[in-house]
mmCIF file of the N, C-alpha and C atoms, coordinates in Angstrom:
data_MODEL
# 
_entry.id   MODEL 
# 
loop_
_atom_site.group_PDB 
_atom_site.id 
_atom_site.type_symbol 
_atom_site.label_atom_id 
_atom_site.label_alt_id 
_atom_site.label_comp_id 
_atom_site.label_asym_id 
_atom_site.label_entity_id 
_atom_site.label_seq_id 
_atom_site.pdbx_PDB_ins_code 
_atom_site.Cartn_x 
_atom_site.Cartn_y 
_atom_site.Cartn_z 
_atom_site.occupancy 
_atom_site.B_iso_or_equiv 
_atom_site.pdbx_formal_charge 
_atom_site.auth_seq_id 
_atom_site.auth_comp_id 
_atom_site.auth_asym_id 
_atom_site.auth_atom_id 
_atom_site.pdbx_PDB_model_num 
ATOM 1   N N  . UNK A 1 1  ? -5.787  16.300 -1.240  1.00 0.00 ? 1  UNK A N  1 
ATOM 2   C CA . UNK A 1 1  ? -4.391  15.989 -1.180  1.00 0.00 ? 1  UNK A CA 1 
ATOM 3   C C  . UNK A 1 1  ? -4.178  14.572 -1.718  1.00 0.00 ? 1  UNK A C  1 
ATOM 4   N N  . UNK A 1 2  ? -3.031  14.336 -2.451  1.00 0.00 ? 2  UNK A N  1 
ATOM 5   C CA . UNK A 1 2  ? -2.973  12.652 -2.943  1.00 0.00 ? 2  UNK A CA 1 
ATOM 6   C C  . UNK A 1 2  ? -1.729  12.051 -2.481  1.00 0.00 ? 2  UNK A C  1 
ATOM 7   N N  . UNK A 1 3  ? -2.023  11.246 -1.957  1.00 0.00 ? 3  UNK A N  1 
ATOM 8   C CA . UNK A 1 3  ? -0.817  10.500 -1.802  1.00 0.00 ? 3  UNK A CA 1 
ATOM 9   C C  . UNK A 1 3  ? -0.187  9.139  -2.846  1.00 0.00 ? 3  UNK A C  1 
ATOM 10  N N  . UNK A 1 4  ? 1.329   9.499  -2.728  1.00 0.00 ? 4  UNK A N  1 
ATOM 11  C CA . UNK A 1 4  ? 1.624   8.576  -3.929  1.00 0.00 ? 4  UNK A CA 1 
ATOM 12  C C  . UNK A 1 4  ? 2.099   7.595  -2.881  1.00 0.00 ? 4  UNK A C  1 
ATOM 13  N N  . UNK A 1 5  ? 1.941   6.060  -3.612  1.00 0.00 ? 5  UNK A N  1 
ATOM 14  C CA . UNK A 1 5  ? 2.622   4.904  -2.694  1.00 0.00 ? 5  UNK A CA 1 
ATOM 15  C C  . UNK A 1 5  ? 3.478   4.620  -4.310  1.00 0.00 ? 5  UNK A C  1 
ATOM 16  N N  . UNK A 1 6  ? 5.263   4.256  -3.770  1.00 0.00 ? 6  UNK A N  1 
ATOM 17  C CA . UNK A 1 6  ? 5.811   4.219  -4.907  1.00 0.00 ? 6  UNK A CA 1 
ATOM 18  C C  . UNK A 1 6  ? 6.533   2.541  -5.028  1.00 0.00 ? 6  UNK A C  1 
ATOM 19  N N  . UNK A 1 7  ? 7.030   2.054  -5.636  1.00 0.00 ? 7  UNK A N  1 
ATOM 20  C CA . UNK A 1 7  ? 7.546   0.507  -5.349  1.00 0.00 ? 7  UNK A CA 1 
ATOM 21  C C  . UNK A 1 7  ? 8.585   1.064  -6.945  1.00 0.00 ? 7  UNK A C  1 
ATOM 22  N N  . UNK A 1 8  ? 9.860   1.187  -6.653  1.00 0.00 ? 8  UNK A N  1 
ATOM 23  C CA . UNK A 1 8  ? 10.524  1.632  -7.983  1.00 0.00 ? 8  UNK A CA 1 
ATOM 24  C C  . UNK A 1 8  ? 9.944   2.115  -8.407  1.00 0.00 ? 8  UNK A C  1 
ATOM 25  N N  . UNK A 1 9  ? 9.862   2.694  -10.275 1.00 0.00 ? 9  UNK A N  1 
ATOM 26  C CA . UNK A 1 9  ? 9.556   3.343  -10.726 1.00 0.00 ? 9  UNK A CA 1 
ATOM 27  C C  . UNK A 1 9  ? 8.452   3.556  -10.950 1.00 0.00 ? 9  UNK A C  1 
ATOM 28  N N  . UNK A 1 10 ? 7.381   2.764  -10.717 1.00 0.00 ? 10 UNK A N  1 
ATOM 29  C CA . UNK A 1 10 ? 5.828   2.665  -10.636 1.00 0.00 ? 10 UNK A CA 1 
ATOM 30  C C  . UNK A 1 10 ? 5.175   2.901  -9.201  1.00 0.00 ? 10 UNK A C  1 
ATOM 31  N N  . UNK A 1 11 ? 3.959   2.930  -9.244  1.00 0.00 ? 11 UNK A N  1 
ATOM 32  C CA . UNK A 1 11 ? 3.379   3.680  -8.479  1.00 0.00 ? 11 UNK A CA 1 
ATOM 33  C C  . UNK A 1 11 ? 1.338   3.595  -8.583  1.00 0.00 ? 11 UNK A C  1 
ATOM 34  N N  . UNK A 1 12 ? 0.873   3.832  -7.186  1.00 0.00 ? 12 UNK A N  1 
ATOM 35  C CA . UNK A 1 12 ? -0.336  3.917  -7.249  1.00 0.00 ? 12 UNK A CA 1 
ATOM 36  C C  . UNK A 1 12 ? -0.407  5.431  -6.295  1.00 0.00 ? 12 UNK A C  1 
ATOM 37  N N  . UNK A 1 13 ? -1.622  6.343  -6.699  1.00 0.00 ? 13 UNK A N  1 
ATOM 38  C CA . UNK A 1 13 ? -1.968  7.614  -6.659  1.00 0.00 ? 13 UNK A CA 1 
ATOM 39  C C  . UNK A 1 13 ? -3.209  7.548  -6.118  1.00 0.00 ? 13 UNK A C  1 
ATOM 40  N N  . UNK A 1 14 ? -3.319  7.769  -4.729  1.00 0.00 ? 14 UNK A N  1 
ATOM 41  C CA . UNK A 1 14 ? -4.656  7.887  -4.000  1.00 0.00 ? 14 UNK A CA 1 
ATOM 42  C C  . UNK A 1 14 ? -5.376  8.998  -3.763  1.00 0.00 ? 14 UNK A C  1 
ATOM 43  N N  . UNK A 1 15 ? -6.371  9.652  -4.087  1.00 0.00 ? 15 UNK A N  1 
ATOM 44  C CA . UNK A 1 15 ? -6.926  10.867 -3.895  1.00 0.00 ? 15 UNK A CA 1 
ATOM 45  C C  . UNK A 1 15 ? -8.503  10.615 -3.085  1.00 0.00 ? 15 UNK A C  1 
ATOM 46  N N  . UNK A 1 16 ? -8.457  10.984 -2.382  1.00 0.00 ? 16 UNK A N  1 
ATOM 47  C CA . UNK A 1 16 ? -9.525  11.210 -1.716  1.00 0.00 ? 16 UNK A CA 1 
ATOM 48  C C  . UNK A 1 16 ? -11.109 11.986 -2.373  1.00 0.00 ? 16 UNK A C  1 
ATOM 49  N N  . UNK A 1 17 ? -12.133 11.550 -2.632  1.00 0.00 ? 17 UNK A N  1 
ATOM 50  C CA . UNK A 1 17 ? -13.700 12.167 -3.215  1.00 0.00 ? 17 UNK A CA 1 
ATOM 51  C C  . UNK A 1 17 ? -14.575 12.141 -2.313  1.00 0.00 ? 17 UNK A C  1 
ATOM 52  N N  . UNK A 1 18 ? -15.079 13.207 -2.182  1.00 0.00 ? 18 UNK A N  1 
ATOM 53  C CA . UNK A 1 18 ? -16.397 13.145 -1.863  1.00 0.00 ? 18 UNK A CA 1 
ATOM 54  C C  . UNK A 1 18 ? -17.900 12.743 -2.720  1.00 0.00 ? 18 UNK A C  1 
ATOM 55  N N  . UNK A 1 19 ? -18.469 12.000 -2.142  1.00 0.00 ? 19 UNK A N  1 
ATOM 56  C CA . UNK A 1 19 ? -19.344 11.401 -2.524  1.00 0.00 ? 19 UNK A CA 1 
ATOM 57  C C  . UNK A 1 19 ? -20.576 12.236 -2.433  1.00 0.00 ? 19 UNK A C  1 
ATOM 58  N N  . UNK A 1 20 ? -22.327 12.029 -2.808  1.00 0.00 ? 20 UNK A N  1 
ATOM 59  C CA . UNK A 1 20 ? -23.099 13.105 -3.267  1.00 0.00 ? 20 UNK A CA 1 
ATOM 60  C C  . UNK A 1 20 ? -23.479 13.664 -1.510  1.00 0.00 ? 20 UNK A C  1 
ATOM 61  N N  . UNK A 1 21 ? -23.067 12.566 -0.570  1.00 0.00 ? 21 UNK A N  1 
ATOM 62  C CA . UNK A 1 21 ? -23.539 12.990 0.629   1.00 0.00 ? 21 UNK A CA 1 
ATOM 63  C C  . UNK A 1 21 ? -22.412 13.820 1.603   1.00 0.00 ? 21 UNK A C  1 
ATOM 64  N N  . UNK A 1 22 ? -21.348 14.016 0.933   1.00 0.00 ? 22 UNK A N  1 
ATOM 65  C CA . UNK A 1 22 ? -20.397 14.553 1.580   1.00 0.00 ? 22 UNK A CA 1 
ATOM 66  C C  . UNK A 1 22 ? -19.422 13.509 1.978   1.00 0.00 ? 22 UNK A C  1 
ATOM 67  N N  . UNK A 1 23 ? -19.439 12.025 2.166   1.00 0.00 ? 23 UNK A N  1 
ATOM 68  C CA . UNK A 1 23 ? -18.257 11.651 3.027   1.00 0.00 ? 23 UNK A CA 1 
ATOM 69  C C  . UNK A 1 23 ? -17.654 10.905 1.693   1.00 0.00 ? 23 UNK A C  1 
ATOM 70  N N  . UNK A 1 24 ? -16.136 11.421 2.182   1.00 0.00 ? 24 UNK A N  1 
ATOM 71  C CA . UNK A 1 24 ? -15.129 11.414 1.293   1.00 0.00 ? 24 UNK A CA 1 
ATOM 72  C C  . UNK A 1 24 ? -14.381 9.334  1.199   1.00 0.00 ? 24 UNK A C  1 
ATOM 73  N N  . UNK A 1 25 ? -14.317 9.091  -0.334  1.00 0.00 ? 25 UNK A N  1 
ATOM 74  C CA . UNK A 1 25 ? -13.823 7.960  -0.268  1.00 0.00 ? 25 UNK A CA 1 
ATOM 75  C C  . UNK A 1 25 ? -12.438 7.981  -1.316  1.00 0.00 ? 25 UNK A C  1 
ATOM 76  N N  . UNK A 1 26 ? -12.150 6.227  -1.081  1.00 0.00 ? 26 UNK A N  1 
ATOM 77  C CA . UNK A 1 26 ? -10.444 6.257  -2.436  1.00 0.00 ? 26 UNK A CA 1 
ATOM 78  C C  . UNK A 1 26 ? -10.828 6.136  -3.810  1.00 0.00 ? 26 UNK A C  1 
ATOM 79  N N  . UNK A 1 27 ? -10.109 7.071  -4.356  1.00 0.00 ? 27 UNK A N  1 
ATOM 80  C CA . UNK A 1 27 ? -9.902  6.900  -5.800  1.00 0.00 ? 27 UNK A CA 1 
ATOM 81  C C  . UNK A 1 27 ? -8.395  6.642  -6.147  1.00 0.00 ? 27 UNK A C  1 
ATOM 82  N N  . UNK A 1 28 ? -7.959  5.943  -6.828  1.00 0.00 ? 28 UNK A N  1 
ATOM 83  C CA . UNK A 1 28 ? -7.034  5.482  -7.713  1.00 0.00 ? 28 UNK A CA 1 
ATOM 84  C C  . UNK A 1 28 ? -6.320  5.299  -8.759  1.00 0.00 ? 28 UNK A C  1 
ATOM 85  N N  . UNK A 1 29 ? -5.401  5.918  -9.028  1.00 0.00 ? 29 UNK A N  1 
ATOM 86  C CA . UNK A 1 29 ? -4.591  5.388  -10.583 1.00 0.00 ? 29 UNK A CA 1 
ATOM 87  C C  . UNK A 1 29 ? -3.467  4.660  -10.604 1.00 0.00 ? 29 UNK A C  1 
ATOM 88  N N  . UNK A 1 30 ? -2.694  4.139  -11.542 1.00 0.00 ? 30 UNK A N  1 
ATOM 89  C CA . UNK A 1 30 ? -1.477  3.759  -11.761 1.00 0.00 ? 30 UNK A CA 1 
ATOM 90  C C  . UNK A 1 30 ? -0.779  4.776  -12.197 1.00 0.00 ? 30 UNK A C  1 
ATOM 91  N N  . UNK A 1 31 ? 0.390   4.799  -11.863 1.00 0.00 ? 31 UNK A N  1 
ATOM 92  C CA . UNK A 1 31 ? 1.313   6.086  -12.209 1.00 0.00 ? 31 UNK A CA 1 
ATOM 93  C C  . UNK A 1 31 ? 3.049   5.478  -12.836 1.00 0.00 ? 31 UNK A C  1 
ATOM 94  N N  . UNK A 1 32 ? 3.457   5.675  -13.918 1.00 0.00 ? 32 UNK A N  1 
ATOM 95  C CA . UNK A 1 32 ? 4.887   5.090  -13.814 1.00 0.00 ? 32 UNK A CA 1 
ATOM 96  C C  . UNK A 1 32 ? 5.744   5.956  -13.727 1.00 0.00 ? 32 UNK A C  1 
ATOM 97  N N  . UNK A 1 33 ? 7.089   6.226  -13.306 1.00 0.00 ? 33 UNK A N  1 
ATOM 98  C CA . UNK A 1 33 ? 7.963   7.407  -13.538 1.00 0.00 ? 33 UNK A CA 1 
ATOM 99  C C  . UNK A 1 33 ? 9.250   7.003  -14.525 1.00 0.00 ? 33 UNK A C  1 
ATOM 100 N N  . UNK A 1 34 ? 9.699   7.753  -15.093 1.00 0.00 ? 34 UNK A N  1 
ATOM 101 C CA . UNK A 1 34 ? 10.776  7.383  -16.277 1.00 0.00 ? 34 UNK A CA 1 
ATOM 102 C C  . UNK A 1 34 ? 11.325  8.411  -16.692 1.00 0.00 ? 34 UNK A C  1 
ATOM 103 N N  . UNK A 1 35 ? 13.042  8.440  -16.778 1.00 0.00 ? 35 UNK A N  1 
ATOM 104 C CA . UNK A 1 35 ? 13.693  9.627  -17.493 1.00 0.00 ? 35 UNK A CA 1 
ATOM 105 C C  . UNK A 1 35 ? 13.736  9.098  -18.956 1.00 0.00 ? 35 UNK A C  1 
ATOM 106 N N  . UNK A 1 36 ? 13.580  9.884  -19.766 1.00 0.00 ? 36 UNK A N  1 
ATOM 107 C CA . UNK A 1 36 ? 13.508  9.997  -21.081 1.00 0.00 ? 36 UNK A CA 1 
ATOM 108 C C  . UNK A 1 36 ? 15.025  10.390 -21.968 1.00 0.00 ? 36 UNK A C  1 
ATOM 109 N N  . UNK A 1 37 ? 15.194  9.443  -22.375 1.00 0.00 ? 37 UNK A N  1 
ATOM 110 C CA . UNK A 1 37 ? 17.244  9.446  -23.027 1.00 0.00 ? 37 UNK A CA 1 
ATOM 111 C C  . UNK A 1 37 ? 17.252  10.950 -23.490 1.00 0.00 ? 37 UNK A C  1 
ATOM 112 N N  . UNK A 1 38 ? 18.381  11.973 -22.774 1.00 0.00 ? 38 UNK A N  1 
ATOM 113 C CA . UNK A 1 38 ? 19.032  12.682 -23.085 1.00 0.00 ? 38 UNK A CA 1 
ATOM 114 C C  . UNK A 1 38 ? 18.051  14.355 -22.998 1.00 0.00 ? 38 UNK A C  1 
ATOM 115 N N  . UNK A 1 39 ? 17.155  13.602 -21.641 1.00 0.00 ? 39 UNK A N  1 
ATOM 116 C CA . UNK A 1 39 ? 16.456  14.625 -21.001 1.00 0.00 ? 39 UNK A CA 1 
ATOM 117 C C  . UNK A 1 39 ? 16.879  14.175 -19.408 1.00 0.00 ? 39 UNK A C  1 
ATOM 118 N N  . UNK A 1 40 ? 17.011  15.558 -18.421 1.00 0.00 ? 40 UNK A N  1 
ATOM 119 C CA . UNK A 1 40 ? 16.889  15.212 -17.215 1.00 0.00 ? 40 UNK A CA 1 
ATOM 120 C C  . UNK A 1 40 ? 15.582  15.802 -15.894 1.00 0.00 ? 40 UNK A C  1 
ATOM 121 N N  . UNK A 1 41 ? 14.683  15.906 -16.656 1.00 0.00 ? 41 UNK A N  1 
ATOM 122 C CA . UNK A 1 41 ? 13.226  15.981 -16.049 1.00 0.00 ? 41 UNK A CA 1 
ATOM 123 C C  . UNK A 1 41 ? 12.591  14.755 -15.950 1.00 0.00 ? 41 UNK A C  1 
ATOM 124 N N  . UNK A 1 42 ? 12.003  14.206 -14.555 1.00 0.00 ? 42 UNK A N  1 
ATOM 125 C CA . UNK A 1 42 ? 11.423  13.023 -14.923 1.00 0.00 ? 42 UNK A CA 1 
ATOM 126 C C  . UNK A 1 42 ? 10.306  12.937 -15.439 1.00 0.00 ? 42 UNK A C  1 
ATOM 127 N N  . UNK A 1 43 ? 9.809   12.351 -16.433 1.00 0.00 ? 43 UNK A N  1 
ATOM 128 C CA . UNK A 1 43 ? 8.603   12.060 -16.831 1.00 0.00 ? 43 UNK A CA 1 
ATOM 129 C C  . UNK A 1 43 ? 7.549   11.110 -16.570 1.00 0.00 ? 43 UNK A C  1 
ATOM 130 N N  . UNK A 1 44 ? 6.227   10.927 -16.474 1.00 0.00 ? 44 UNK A N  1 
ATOM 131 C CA . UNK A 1 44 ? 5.062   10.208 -16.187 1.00 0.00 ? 44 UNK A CA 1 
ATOM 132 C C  . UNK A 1 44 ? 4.191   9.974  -17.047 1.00 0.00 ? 44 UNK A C  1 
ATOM 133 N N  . UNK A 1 45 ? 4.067   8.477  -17.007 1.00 0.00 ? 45 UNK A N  1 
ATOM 134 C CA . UNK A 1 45 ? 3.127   7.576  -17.781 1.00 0.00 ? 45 UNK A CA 1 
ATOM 135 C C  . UNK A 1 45 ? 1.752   6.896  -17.066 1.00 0.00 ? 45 UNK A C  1 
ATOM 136 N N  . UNK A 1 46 ? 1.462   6.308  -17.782 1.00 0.00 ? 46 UNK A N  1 
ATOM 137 C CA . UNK A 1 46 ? -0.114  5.694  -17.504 1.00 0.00 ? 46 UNK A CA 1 
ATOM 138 C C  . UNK A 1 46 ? 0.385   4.103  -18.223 1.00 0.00 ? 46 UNK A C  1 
ATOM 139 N N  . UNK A 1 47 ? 1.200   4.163  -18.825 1.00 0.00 ? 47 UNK A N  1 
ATOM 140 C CA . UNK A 1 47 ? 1.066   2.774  -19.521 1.00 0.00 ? 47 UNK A CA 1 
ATOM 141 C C  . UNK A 1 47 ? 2.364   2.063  -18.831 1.00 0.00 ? 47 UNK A C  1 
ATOM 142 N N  . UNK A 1 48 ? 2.055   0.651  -18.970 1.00 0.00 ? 48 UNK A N  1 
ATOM 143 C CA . UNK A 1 48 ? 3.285   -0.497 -17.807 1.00 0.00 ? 48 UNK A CA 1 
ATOM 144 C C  . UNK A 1 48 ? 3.506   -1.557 -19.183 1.00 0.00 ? 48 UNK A C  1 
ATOM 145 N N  . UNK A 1 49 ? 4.148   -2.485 -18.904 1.00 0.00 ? 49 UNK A N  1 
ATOM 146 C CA . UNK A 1 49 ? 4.537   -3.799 -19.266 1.00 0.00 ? 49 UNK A CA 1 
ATOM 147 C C  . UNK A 1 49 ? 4.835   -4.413 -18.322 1.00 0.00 ? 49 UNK A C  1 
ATOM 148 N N  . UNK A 1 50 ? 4.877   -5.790 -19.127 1.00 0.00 ? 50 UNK A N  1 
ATOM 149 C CA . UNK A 1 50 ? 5.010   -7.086 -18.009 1.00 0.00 ? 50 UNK A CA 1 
ATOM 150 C C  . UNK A 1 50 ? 6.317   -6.995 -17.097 1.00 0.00 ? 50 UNK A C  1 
ATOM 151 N N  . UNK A 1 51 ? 7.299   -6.047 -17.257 1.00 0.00 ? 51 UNK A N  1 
ATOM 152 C CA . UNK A 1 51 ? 7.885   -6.007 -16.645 1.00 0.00 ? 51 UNK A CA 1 
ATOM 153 C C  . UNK A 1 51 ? 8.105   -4.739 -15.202 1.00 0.00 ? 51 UNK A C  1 
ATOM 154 N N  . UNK A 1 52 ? 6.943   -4.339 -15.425 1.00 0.00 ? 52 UNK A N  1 
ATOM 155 C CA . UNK A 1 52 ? 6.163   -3.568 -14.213 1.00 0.00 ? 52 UNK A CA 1 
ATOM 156 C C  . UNK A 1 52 ? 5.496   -4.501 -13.520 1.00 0.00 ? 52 UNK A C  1 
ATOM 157 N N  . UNK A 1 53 ? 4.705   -5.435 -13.665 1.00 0.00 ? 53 UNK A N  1 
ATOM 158 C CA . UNK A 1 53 ? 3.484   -5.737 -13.458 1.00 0.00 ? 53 UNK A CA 1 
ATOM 159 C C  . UNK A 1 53 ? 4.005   -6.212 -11.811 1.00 0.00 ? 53 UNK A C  1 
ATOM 160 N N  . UNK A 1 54 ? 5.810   -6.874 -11.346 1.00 0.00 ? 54 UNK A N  1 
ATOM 161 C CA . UNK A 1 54 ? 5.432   -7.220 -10.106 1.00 0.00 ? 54 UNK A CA 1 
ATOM 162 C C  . UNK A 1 54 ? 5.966   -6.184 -8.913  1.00 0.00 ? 54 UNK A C  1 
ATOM 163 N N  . UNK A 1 55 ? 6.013   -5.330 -9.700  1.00 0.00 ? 55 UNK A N  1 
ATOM 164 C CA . UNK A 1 55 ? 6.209   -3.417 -8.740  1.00 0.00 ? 55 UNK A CA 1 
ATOM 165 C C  . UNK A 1 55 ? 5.026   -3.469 -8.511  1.00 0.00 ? 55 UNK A C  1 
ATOM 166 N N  . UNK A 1 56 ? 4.226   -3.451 -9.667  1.00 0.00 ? 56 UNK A N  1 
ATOM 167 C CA . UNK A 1 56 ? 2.834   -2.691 -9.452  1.00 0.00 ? 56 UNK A CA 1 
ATOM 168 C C  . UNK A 1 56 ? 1.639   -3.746 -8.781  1.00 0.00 ? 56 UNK A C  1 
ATOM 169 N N  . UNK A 1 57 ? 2.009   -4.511 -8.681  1.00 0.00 ? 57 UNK A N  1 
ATOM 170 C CA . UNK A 1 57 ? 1.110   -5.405 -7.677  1.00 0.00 ? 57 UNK A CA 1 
ATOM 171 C C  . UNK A 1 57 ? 1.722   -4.990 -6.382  1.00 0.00 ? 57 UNK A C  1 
ATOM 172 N N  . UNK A 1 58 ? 3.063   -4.906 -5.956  1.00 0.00 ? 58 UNK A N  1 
ATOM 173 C CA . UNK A 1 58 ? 3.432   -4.199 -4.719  1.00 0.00 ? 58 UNK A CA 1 
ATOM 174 C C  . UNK A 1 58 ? 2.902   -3.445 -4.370  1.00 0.00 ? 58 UNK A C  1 
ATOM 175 N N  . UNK A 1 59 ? 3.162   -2.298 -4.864  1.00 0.00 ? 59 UNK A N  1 
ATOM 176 C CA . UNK A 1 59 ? 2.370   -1.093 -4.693  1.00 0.00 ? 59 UNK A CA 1 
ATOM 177 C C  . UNK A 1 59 ? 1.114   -1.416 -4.348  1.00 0.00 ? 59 UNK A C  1 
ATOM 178 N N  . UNK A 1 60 ? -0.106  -1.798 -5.432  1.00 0.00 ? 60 UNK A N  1 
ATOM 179 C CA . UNK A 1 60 ? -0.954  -2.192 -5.417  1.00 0.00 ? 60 UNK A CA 1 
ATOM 180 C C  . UNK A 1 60 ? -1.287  -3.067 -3.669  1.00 0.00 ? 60 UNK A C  1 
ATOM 181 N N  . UNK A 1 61 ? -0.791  -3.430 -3.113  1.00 0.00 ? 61 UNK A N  1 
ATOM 182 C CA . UNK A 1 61 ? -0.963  -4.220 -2.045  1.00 0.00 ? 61 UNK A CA 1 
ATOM 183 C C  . UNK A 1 61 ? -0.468  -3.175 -0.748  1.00 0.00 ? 61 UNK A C  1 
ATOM 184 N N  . UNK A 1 62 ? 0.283   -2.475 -0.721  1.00 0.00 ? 62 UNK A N  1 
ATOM 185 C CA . UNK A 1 62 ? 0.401   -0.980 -0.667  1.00 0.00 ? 62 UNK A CA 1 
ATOM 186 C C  . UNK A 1 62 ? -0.510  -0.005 -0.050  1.00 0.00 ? 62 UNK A C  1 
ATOM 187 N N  . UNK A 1 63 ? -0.905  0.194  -1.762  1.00 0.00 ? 63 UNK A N  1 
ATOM 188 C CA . UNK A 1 63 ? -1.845  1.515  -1.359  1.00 0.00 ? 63 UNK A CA 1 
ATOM 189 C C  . UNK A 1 63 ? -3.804  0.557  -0.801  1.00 0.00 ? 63 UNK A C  1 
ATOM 190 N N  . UNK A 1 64 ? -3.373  -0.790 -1.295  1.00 0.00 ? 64 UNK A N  1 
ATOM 191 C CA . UNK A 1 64 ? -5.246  -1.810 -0.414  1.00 0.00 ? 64 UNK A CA 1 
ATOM 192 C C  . UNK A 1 64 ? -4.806  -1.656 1.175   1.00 0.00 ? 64 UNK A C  1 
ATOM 193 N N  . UNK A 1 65 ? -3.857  -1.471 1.597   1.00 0.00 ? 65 UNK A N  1 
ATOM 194 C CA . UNK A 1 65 ? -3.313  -1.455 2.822   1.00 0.00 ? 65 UNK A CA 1 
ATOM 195 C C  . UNK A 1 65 ? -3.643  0.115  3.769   1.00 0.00 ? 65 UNK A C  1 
ATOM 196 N N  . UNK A 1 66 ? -3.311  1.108  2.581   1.00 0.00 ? 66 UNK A N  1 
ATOM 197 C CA . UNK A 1 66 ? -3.137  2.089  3.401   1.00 0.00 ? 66 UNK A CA 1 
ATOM 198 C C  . UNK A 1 66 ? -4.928  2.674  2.994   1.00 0.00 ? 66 UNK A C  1 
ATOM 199 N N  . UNK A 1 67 ? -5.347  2.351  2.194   1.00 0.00 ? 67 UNK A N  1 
ATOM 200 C CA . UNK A 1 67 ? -6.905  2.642  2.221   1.00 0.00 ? 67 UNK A CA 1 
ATOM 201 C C  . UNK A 1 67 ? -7.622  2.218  2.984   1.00 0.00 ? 67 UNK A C  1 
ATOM 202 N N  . UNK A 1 68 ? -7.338  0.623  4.093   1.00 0.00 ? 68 UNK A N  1 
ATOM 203 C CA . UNK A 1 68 ? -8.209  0.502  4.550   1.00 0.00 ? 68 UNK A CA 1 
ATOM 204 C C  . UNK A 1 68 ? -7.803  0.447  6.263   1.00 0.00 ? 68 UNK A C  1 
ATOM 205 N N  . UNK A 1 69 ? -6.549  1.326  6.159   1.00 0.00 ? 69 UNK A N  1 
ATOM 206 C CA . UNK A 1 69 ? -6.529  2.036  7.691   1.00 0.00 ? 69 UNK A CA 1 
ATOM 207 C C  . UNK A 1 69 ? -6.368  2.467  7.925   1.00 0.00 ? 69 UNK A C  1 
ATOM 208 N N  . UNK A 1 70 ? -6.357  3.931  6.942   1.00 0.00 ? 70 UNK A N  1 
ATOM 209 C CA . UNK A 1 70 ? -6.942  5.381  6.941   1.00 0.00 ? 70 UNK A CA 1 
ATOM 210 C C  . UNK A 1 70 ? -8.033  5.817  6.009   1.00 0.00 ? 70 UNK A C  1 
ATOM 211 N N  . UNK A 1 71 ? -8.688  6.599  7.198   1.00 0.00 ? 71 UNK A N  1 
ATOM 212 C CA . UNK A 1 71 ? -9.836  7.147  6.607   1.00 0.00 ? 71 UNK A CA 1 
ATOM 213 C C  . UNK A 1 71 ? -9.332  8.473  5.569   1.00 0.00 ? 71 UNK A C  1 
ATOM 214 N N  . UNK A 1 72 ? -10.295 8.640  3.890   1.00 0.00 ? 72 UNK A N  1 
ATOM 215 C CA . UNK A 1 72 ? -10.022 9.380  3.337   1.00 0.00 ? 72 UNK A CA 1 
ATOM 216 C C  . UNK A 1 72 ? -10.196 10.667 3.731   1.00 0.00 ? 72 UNK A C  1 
ATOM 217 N N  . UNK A 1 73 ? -11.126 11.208 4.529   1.00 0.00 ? 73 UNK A N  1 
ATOM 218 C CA . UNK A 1 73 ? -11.743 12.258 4.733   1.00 0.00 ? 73 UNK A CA 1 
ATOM 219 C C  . UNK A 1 73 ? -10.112 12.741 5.431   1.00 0.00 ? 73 UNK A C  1 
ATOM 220 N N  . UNK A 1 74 ? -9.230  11.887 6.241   1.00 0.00 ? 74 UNK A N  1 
ATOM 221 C CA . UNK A 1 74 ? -8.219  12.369 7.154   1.00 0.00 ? 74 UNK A CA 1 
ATOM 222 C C  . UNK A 1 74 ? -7.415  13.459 5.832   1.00 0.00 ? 74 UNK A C  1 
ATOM 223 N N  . UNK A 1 75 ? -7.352  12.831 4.669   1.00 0.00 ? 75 UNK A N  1 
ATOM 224 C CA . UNK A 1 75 ? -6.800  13.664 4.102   1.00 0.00 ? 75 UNK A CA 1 
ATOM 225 C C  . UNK A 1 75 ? -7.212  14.493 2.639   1.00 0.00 ? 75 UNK A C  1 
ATOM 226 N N  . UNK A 1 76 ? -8.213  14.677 2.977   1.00 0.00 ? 76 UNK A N  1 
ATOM 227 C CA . UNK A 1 76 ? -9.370  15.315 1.969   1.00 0.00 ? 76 UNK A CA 1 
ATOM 228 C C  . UNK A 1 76 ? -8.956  16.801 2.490   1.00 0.00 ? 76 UNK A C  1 
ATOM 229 N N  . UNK A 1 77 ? -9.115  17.895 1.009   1.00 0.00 ? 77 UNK A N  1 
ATOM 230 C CA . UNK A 1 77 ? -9.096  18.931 1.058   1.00 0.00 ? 77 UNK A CA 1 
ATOM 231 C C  . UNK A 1 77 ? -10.269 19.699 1.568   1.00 0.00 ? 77 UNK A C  1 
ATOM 232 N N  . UNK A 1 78 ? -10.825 20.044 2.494   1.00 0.00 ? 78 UNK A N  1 
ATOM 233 C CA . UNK A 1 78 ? -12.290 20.173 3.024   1.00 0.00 ? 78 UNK A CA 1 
ATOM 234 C C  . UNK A 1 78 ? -12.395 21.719 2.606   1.00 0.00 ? 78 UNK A C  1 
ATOM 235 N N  . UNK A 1 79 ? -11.826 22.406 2.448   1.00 0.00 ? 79 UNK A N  1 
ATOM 236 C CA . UNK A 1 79 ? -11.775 23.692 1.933   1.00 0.00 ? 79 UNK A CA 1 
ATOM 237 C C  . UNK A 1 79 ? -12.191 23.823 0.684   1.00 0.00 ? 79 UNK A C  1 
ATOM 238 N N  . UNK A 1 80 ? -11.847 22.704 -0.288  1.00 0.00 ? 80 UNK A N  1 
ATOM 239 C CA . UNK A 1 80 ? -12.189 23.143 -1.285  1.00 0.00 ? 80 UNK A CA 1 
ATOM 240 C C  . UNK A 1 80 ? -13.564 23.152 -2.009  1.00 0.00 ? 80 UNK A C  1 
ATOM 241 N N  . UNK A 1 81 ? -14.067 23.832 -3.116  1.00 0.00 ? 81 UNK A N  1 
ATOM 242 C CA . UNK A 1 81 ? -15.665 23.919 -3.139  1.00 0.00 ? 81 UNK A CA 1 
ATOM 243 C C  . UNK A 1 81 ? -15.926 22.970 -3.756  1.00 0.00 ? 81 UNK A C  1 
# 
């Protein structure tokens, strides 16, 4: 399961892994969200500018927060193979 931590339109994406011994740790991306002129689906990026950068340190401070006072395994898919 992943949880998104969002700060406006940017964003960090936490997913939970298991490691070779079984216990599950954080993995991470940056995520941005954006409507695209004269579409109304939102769309998602990977790429920021400097004018992201002090969302995404939010976030970023965020999701260092919520990694290290919850355990991943709490929300790891254990079902899956």
């Amino acid at each position: 399961m992943k949880k998104y931590i969002w700060e406006g339109a940017v964003g960090v994406v936490l997913q939970p892994k298991p490691d070779r011994n079984g216990e599950y740790f954080w993995t991470f991306e940056f995520v941005r969200c954006f409507r695209q002129a004269g579409l109304e689906e939102m769309r998602y990026g990977k790429s920021f500018t400097q004018r992201n950068a002090d969302a995404l340190g939010k976030a970023l401070d965020r999701a260092f927060e919520f990694m290290t006072t919850t355990s991943a395994s709490s929300l790891a898919d254990t079902s899956a193979p």
